[in-house]
MIRODREN-561720 format. One line per field, with one value per residue: residue number from 1; residue in three letters; chain; x negated, y negated, z of N, C-alpha, C, CB in turn. Coordinates in Angstrom, 1 decimal, decimal comma. Each point is the difference from the previous one (the first is absolute). Glycine has a CB too. Layout:
<zamis>
n	c(NUM;...)
res	c(ALA;...)
chain	c(A;...)
n_c1	c(X;...)
n_c2	c(Y;...)
n_c3	c(Z;...)
ca_c1	c(X;...)
ca_c2	c(Y;...)
ca_c3	c(Z;...)
c_c1	c(X;...)
c_c2	c(Y;...)
c_c3	c(Z;...)
cb_c1	c(X;...)
cb_c2	c(Y;...)
cb_c3	c(Z;...)
</zamis>
This chain:
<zamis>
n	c(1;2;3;4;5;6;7;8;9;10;11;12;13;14;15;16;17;18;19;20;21;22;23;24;25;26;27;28;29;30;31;32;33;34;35;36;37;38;39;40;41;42;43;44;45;46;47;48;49;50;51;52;53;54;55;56;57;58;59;60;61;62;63;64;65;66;67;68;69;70;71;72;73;74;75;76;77;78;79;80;81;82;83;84;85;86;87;88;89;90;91;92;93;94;95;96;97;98;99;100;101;102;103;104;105;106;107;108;109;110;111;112;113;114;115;116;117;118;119;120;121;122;123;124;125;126;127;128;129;130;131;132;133;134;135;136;137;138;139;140;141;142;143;144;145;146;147;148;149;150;151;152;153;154;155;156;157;158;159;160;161;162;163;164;165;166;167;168;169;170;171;172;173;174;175;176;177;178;179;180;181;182;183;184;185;186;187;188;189;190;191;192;193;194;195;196;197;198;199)
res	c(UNK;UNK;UNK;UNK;UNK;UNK;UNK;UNK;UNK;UNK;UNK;UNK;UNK;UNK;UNK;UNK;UNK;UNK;UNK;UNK;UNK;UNK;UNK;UNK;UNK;UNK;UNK;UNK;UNK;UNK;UNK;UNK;UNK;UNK;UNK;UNK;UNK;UNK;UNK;UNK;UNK;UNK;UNK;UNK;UNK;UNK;UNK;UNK;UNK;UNK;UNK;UNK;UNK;UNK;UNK;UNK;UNK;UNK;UNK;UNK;UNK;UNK;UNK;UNK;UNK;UNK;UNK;UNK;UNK;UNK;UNK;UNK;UNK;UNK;UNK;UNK;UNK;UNK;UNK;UNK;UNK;UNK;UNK;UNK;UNK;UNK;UNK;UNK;UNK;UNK;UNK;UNK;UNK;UNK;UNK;UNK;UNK;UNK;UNK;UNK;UNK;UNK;UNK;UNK;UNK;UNK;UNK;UNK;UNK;UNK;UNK;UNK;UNK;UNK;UNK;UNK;UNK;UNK;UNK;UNK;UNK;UNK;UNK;UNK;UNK;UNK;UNK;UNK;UNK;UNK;UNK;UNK;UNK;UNK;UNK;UNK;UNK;UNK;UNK;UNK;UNK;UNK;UNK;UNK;UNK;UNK;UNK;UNK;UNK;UNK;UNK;UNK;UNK;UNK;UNK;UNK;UNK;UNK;UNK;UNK;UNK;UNK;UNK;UNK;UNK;UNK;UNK;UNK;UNK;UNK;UNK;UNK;UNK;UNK;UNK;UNK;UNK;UNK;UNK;UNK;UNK;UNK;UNK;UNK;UNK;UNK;UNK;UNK;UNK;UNK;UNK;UNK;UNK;UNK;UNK;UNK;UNK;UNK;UNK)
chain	c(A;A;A;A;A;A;A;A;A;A;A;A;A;A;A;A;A;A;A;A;A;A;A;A;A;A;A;A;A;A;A;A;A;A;A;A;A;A;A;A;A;A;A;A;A;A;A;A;A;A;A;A;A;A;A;A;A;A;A;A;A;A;A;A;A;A;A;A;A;A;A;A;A;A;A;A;A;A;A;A;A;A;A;A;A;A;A;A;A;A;A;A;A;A;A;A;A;A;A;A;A;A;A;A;A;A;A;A;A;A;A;A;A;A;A;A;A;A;A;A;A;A;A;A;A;A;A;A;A;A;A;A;A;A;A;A;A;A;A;A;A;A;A;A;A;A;A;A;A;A;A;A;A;A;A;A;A;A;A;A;A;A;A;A;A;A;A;A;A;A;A;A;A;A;A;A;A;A;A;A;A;A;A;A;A;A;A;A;A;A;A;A;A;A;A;A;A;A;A)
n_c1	c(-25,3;2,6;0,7;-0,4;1,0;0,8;-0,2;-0,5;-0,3;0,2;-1,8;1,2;0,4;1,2;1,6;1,8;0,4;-0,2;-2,5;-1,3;-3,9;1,7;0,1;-1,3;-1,1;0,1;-0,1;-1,9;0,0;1,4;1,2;-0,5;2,9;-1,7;-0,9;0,1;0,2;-1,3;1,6;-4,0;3,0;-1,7;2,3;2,1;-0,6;4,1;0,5;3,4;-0,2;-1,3;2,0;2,9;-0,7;-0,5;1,6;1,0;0,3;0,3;1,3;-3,4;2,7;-1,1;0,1;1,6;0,0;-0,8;1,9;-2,2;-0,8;2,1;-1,2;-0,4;0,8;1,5;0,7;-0,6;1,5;3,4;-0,3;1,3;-4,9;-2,1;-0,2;0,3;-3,3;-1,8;1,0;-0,5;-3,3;-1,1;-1,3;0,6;-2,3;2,2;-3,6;1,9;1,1;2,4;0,9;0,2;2,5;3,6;1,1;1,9;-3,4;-3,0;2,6;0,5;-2,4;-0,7;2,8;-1,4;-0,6;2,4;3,3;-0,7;1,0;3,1;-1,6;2,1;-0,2;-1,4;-1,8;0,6;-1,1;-2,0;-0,4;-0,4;-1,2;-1,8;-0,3;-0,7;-2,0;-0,2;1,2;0,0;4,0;0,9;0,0;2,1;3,5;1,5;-1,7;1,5;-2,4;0,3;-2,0;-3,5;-2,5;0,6;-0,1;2,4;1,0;-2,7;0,6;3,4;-1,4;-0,9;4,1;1,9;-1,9;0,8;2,9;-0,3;-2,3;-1,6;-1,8;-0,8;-1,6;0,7;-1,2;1,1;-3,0;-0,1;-2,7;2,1;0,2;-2,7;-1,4;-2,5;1,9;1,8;-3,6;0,6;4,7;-1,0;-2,7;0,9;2,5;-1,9;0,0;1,3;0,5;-2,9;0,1;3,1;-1,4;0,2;0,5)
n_c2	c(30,0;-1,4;4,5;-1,5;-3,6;0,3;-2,1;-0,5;-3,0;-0,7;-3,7;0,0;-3,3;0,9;-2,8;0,0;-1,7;-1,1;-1,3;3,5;-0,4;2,4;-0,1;2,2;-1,3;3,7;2,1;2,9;1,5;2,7;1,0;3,1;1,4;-0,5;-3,6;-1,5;-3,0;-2,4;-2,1;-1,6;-2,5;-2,2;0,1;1,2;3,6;0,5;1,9;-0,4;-0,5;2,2;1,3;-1,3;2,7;3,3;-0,6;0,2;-2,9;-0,9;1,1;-0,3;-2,3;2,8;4,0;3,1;-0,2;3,5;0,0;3,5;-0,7;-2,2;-2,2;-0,8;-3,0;-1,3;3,7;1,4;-1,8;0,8;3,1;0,0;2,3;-1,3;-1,3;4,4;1,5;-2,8;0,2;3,6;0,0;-3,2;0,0;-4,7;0,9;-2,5;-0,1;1,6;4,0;-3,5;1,2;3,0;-0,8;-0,2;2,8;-0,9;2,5;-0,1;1,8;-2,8;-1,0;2,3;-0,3;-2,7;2,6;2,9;-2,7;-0,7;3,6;0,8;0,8;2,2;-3,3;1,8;-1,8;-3,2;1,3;0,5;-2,4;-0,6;2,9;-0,4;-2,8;-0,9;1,2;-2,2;-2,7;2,1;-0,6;2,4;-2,1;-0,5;2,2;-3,6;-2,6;-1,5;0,1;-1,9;1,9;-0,7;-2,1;-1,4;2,8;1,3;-1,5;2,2;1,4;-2,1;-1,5;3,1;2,6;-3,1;0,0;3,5;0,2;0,5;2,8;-3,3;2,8;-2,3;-0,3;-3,6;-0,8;-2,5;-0,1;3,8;-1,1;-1,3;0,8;2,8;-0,2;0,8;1,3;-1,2;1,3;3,1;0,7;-1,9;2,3;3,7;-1,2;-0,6;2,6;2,0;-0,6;1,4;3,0;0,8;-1,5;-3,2;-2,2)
n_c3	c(28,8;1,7;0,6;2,5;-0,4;3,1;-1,4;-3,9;2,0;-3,2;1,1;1,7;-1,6;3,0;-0,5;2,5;-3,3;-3,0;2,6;1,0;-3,4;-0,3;3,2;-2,0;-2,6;-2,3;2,9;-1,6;3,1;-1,2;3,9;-1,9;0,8;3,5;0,3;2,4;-0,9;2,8;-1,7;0,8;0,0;1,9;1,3;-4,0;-1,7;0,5;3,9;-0,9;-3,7;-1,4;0,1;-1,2;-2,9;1,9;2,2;-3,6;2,1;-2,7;-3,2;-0,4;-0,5;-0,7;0,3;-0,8;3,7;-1,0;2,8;-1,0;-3,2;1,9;-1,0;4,8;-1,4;2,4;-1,7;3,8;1,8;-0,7;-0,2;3,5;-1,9;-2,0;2,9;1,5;-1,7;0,5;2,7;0,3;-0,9;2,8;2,9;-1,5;2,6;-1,2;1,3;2,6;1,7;1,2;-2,3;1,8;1,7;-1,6;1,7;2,3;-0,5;-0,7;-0,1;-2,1;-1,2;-0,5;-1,0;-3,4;-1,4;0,8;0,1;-2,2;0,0;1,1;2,9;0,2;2,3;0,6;-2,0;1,6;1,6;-2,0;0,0;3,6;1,6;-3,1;1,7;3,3;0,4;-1,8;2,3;2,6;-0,2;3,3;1,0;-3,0;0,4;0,7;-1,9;-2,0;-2,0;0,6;2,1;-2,6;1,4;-4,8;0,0;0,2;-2,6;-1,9;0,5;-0,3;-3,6;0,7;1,1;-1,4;-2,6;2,3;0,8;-3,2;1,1;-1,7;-2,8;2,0;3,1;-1,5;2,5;-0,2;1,6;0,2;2,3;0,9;3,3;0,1;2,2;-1,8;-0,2;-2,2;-1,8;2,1;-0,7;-3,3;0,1;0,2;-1,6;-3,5;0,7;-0,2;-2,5;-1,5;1,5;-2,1;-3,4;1,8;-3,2)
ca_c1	c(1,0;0,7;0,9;0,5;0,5;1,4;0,5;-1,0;0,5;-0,5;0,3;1,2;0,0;0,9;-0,2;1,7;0,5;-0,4;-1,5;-0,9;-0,8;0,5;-0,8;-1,1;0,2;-0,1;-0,1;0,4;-1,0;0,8;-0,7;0,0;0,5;-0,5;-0,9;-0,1;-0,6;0,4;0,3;-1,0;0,3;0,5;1,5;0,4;-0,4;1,3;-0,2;1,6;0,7;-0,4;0,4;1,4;0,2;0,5;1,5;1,1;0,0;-0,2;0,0;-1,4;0,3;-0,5;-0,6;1,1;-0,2;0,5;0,1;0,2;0,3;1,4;-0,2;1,3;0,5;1,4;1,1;0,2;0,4;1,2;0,8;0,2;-0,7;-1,2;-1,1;0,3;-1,3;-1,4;-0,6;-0,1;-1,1;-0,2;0,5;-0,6;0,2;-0,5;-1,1;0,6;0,8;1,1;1,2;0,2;0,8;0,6;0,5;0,1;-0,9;-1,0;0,6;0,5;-0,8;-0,6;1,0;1,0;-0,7;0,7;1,1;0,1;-0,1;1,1;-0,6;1,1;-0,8;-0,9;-1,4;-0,5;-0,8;-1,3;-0,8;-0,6;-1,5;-1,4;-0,3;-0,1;-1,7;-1,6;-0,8;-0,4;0,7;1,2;0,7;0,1;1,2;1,4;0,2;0,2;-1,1;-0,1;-0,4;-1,2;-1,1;-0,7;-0,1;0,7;1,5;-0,7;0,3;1,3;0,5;-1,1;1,1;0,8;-0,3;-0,1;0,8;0,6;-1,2;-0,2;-1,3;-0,8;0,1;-0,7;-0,6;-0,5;-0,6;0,8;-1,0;0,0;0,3;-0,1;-1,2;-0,9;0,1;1,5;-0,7;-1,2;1,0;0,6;-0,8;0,1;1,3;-0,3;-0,8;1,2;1,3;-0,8;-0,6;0,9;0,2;0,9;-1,0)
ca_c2	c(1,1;-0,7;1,1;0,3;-0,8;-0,7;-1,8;-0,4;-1,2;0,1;-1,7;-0,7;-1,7;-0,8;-1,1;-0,2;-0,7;-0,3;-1,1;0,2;1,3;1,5;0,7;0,9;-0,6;0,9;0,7;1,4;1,0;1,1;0,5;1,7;0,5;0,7;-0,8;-1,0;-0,9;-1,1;-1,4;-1,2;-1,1;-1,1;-0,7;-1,0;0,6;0,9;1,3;0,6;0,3;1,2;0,9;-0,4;0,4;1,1;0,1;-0,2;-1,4;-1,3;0,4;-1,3;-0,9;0,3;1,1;1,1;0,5;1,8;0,6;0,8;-0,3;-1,1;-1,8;0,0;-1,6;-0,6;0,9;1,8;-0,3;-0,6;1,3;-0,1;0,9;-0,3;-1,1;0,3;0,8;-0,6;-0,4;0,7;0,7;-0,6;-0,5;-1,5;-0,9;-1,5;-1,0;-0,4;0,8;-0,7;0,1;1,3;0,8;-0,5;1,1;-0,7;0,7;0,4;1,6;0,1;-0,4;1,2;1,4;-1,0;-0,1;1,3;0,2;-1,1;0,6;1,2;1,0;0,6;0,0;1,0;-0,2;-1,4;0,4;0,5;-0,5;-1,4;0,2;0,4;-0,9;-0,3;1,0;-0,2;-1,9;-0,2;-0,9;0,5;-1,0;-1,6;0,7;-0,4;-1,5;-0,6;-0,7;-1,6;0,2;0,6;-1,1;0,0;1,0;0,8;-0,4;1,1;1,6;0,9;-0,3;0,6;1,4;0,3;0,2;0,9;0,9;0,2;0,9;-0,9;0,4;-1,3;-0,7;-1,5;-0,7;-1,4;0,1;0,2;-0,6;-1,7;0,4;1,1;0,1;1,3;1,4;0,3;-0,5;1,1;1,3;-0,1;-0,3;1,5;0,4;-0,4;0,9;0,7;0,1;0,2;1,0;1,1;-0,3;-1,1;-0,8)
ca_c3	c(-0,1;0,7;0,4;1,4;0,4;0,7;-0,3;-1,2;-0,4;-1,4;0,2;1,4;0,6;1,1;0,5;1,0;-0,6;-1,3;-0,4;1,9;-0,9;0,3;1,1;-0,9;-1,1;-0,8;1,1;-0,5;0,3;-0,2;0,9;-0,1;0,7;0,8;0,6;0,8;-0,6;0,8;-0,9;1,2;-0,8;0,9;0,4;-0,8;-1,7;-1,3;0,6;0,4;-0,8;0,3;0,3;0,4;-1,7;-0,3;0,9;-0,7;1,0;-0,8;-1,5;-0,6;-1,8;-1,3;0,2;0,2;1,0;-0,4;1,2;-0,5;-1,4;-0,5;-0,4;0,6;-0,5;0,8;-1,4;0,7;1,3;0,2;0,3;2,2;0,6;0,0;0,8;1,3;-0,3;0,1;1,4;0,4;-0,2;0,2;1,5;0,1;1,3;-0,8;0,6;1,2;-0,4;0,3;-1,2;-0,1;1,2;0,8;0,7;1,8;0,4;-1,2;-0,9;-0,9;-1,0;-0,7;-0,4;-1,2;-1,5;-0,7;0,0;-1,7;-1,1;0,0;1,0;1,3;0,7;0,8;-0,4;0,6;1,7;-0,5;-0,8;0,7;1,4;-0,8;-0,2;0,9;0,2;-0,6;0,2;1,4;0,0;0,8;1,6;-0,4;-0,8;0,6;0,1;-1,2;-0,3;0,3;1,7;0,0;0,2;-1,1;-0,2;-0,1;-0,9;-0,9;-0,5;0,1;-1,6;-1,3;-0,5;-1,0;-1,9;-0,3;0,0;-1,4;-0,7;-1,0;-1,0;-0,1;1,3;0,0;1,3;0,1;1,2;0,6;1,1;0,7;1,4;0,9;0,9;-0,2;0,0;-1,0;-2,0;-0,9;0,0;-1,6;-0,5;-0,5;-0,2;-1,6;-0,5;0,2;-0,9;-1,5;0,4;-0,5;-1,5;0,4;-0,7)
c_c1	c(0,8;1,2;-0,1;0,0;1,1;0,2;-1,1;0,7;-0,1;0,5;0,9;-0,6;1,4;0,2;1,4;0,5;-0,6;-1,3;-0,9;-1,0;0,3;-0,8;-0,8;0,0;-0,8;-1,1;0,1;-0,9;1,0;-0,1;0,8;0,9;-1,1;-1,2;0,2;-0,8;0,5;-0,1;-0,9;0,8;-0,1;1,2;0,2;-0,6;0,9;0,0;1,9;1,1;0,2;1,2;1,7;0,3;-0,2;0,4;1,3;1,0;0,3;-0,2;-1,2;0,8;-0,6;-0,8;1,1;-0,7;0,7;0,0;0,0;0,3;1,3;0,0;1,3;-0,3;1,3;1,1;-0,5;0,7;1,7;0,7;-0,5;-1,4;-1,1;-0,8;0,2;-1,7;-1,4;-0,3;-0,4;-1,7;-1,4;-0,2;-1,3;-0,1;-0,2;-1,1;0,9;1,7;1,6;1,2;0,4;1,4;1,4;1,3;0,2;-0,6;-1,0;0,3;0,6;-0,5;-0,9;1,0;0,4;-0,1;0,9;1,8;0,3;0,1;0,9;-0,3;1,0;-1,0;-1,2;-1,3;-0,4;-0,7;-1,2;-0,7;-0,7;-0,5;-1,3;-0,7;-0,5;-1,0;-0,6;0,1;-0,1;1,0;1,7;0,9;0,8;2,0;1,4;-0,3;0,1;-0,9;-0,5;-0,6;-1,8;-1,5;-0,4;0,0;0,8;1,4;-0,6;0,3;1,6;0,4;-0,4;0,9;1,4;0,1;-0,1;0,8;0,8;-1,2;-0,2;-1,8;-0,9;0,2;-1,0;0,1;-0,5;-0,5;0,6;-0,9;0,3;0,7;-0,3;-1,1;-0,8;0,5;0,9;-0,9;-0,4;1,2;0,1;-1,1;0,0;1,3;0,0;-0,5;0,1;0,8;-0,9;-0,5;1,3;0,2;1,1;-0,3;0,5)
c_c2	c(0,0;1,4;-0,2;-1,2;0,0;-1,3;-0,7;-1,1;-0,7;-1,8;-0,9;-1,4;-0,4;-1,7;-0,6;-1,2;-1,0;-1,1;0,3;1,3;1,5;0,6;1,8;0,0;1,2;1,0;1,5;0,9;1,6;1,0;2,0;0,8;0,6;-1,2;-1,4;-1,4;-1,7;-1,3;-1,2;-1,2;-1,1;-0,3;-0,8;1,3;1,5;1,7;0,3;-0,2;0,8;1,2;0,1;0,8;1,1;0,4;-0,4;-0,9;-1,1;0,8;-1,2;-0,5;0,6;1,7;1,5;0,4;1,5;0,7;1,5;0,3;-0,7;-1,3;-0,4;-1,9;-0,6;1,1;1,4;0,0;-0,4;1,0;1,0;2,2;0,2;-1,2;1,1;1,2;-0,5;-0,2;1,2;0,5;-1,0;-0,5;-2,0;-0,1;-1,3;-0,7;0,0;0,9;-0,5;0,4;1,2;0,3;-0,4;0,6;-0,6;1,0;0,5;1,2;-0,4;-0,7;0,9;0,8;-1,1;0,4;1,7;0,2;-0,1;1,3;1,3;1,2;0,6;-0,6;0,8;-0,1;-1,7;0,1;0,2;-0,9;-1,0;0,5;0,4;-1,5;-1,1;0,2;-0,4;-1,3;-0,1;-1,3;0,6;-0,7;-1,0;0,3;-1,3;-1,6;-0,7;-0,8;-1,0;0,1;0,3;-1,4;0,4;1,3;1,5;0,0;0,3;1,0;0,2;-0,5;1,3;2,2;-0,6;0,0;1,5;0,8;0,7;0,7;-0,7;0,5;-1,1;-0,8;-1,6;-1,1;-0,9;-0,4;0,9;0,3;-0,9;0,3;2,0;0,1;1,0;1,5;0,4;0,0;1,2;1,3;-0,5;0,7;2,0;0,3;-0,4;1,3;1,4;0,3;0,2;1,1;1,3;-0,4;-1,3;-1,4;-1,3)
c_c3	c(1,3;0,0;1,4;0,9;0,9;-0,1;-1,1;0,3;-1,3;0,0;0,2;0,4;0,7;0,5;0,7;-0,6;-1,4;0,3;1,4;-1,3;0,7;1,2;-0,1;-1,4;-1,1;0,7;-0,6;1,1;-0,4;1,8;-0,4;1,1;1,7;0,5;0,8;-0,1;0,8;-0,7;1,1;-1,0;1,1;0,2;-1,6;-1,6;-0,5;0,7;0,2;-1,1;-0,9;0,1;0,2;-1,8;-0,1;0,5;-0,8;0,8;-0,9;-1,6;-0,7;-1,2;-0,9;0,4;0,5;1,3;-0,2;1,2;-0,4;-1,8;-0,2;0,1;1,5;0,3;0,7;-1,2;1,5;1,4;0,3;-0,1;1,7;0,4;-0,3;1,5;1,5;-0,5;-0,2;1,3;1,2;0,3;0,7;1,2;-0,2;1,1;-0,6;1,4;1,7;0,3;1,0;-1,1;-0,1;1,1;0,5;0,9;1,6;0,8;-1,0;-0,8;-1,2;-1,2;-0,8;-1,0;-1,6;-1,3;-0,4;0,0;-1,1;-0,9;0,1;0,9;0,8;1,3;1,3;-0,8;-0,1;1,1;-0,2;0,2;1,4;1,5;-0,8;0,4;1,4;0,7;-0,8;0,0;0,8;0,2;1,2;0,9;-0,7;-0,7;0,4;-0,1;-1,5;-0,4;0,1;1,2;-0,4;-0,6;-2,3;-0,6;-0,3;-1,1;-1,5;-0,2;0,3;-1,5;-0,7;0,3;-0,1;-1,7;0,7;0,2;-1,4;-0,6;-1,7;-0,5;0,5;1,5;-0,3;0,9;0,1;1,2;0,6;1,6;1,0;1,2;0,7;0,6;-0,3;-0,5;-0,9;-1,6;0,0;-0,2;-1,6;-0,3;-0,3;-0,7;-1,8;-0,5;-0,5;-1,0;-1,5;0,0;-0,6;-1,7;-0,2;-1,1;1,0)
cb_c1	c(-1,4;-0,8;-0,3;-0,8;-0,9;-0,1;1,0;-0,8;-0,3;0,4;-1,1;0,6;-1,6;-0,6;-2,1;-0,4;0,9;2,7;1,4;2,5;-2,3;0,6;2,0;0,1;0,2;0,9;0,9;0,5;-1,6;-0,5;-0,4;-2,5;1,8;0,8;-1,0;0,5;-0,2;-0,6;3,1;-3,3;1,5;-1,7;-0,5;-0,3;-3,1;-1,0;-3,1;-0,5;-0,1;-1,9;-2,4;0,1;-0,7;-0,8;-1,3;-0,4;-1,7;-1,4;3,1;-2,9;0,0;-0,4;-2,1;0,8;-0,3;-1,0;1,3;0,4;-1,3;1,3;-0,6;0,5;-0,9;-0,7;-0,4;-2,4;-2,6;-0,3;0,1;5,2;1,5;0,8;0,6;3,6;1,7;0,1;1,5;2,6;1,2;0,5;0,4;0,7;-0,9;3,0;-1,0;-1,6;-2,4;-1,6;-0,7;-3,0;-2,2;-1,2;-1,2;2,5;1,5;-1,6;0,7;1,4;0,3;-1,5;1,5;-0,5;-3,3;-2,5;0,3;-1,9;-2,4;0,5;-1,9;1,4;1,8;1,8;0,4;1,7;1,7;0,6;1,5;1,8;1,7;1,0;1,3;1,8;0,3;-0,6;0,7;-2,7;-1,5;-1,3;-2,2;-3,7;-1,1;0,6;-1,4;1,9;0,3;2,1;3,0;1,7;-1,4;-1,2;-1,3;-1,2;1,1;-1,1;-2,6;0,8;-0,4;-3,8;-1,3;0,6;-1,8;-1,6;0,0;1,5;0,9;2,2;1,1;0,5;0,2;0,3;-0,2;1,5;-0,6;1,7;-1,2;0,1;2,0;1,2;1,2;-1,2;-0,6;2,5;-1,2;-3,1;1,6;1,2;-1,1;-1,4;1,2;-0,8;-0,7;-0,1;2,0;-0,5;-1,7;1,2;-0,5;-0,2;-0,2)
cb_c2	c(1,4;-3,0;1,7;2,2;-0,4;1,4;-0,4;1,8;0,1;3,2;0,3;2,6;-0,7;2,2;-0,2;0,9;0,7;0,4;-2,4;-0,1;-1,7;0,4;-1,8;1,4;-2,7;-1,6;-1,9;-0,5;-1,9;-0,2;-3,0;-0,2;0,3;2,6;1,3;1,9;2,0;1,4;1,0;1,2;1,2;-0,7;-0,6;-3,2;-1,0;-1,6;-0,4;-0,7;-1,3;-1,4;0,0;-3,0;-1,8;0,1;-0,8;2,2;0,8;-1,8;0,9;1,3;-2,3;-3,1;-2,0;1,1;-2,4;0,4;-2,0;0,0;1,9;1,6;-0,3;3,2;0,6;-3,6;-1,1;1,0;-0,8;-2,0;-0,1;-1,6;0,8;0,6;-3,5;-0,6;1,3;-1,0;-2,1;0,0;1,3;0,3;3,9;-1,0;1,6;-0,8;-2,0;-2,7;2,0;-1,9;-1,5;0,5;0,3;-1,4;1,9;-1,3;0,4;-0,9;1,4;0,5;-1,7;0,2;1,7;-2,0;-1,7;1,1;-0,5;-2,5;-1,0;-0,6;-1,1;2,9;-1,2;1,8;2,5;-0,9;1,0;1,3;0,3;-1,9;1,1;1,7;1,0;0,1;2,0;2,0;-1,2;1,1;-1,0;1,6;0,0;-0,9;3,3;2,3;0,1;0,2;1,0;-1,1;1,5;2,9;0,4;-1,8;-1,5;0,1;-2,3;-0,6;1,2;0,2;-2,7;-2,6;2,0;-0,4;-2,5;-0,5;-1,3;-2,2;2,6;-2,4;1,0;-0,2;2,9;0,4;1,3;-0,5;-2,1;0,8;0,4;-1,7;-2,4;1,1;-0,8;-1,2;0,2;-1,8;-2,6;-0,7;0,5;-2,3;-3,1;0,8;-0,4;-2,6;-1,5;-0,7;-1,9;-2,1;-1,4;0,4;2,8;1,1;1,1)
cb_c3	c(-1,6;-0,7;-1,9;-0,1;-1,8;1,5;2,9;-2,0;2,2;-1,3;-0,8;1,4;-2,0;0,6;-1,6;2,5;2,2;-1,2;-1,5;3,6;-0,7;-2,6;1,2;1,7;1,3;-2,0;1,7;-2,8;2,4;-3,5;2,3;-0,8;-2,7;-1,2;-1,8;1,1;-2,4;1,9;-1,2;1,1;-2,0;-0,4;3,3;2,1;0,4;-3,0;1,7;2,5;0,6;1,2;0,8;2,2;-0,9;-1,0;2,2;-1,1;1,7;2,2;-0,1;0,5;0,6;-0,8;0,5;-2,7;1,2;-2,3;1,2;2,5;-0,7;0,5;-3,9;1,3;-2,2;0,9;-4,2;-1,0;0,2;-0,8;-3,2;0,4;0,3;-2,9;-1,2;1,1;-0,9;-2,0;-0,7;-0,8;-2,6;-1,6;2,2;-1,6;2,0;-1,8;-2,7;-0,4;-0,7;1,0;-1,4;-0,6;0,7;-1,6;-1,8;0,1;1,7;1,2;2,2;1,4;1,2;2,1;3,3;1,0;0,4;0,8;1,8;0,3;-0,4;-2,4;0,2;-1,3;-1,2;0,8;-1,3;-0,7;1,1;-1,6;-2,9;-1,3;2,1;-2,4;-2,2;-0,3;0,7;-1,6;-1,2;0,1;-3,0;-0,1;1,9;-0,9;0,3;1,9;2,3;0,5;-0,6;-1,1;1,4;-0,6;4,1;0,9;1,0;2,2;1,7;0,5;0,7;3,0;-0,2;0,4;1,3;2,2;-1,8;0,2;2,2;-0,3;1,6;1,1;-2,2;-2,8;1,6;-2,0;0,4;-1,4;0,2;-2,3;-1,5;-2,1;-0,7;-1,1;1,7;1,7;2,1;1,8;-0,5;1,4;2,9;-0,5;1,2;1,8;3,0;0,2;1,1;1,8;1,6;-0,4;2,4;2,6;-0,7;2,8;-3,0)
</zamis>
């Protein structure tokens, strides 16, 4: 039973091209609202693609994908305020948050997403010193990301998804290059988010 379903996948087969086998192949599950749930796999078994499809990124050849009970597909997504209100509800740290950052400071990277969405600015400012403090990212605010070590080019990717205060939060490796102390801050700060009904 599938009512309080946030994302349903219903036998989904992916494959990046016609003679290359499918890289996921009649693939279903479903995930709930509020819950949390970690995707394992080795290098190559389809985790980021995964996640590129309920980023609406990628579209599977074969199988439906239900985002809150709406079928979403390249037809929905093309309409400019539906896809803007999915991505909105949606925050993606990708694997490697290079492809993320390409602002000429970490403020304004943070600040990019609630501009996109029409915010006044004043409640831009808000949104992104909030955000600044809670990654421990203040000192770093003026510089340019390209300048920041692994770690820090992390959390300044991972507040700017949050700056869009996003229902859904999805995390590709989001462990890899960080040091102890920054895993075990993600690690309460997850926690944190599922702790408020976060999924």
């Amino acid at each position: 039973d599938c009512d309080m379903c946030l994302m349903e996948l219903k036998d989904i087969t992916f494959a990046y091209s016609e003679d290359e086998p499918p890289v996921l192949e009649h693939l279903s599950f479903s995930l709930g609202k509020g819950r949390c749930l970690a995707v394992e796999g080795a290098n190559g078994a389809g985790k980021t693609t995964l996640f590129r499809l309920l980023n609406g990124l990628s579209f599977p050849q074969a199988g439906t994908y239900f985002f809150d009970g709406v079928q979403i597909d390249q037809k929905y997504l093309k309409d400019q305020q539906k896809a803007k209100m999915f991505h909105k509800r949606i925050g993606y740290l990708f694997q490697n948050p290079d492809v993320m950052l390409f602002n000429g400071s970490v403020y304004d990277e943070i600040a990019f997403g609630p501009r996109q969405m029409g915010l006044s600015e004043r409640d831009v400012r808000d949104r992104t010193n909030d955000c600044l403090k809670l990654f421990h990212l203040e000192a770093l605010a003026d510089k340019a990301p390209y300048h920041l070590s692994g770690g820090q080019k992390k959390r300044a990717a991972l507040a700017a998804v949050m700056s869009l205060n996003p229902e859904i939060l999805i995390l590709d490796e989001p462990f890899s290059s960080l040091d102890q102390k920054t895993i075990e801050q993600l690690e309460i700060f997850l926690l944190d988010l599922k702790a408020a009904g976060r999924t």
